[in-house]
N, C-alpha and C positions, 0 to 999 in steps of 0.2 A: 972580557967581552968587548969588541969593540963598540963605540958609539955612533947612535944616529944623527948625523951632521947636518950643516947647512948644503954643503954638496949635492947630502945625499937626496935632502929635501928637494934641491931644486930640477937634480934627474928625477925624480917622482913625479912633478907637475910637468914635466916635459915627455915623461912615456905614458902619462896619464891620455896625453891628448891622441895618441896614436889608436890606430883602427884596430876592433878585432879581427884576426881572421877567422872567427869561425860563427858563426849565425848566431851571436851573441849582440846584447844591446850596446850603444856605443855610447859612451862617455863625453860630457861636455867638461870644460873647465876655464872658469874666467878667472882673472886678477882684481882685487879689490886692494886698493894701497891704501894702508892708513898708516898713522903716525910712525908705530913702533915694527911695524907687520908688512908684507906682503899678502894678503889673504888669497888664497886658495879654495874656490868654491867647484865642488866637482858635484853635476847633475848629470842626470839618465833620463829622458824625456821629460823635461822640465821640471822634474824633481830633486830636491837635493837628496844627496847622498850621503854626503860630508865634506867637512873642510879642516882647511890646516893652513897656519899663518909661518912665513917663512920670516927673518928677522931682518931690517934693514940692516944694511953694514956691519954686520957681524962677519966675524973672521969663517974662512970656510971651512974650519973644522971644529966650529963653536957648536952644540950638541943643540939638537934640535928634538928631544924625545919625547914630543908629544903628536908625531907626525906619525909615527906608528900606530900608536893608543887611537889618531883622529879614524885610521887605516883601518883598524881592527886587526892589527898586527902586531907580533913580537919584537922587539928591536932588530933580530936575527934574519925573518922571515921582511921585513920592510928594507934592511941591509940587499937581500936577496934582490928584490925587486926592484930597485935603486940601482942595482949590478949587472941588472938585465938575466940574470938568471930566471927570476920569474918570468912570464910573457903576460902583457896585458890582457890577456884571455883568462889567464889565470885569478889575476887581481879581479875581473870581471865576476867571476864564479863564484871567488870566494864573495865578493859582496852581494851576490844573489844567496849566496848561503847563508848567509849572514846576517841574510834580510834589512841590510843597505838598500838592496835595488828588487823591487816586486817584480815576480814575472804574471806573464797575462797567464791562466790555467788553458 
């Protein structure tokens, strides 16, 4: 099974930031650099969601497997979305499923 990389982490925080097209809530994400980390902090109207720290200097196929777990994701399924096979709208859903992200009733 392949592994979830640094790569893969950093296309993650970069389709993170992209709009959804469909009348779904939209995703914030800031960088927070610290020693060992890049930190990843992903909010939905000023709430966090979750986060996932990317590693300085590490080579870009040094495994990054707690970037899925941060996700709520399988290594497989966070591969997927990193690949663009998923769509940000997708990733959105599931974390309203997921109850990451509260919807208004």
């Amino acid at each position: 099974m392949p592994i979830f990389t640094k790569d893969h982490a950093e296309r993650t925080a970069k389709k993170l930031k992209e709009k959804p097209r469909r009348e779904l809530p939209k995703l914030s994400i800031t960088e927070d650099a610290d020693a060992a980390h890049v930190v990843q902090l992903i909010t939905c109207g000023g709430r966090l969601v979750t986060k996932f720290g990317i590693k300085h200097g590490s080579k870009r196929n040094a495994g990054h497997g707690w970037v899925p777990k941060a996700l709520g994701l399988g290594p497989h399924q966070a591969i997927l979305f990193a690949n663009c096979t998923m769509t940000v709208d997708e990733i959105i859903q599931h974390f309203i499923d997921k109850g990451f992200i509260e919807q208004d009733p």
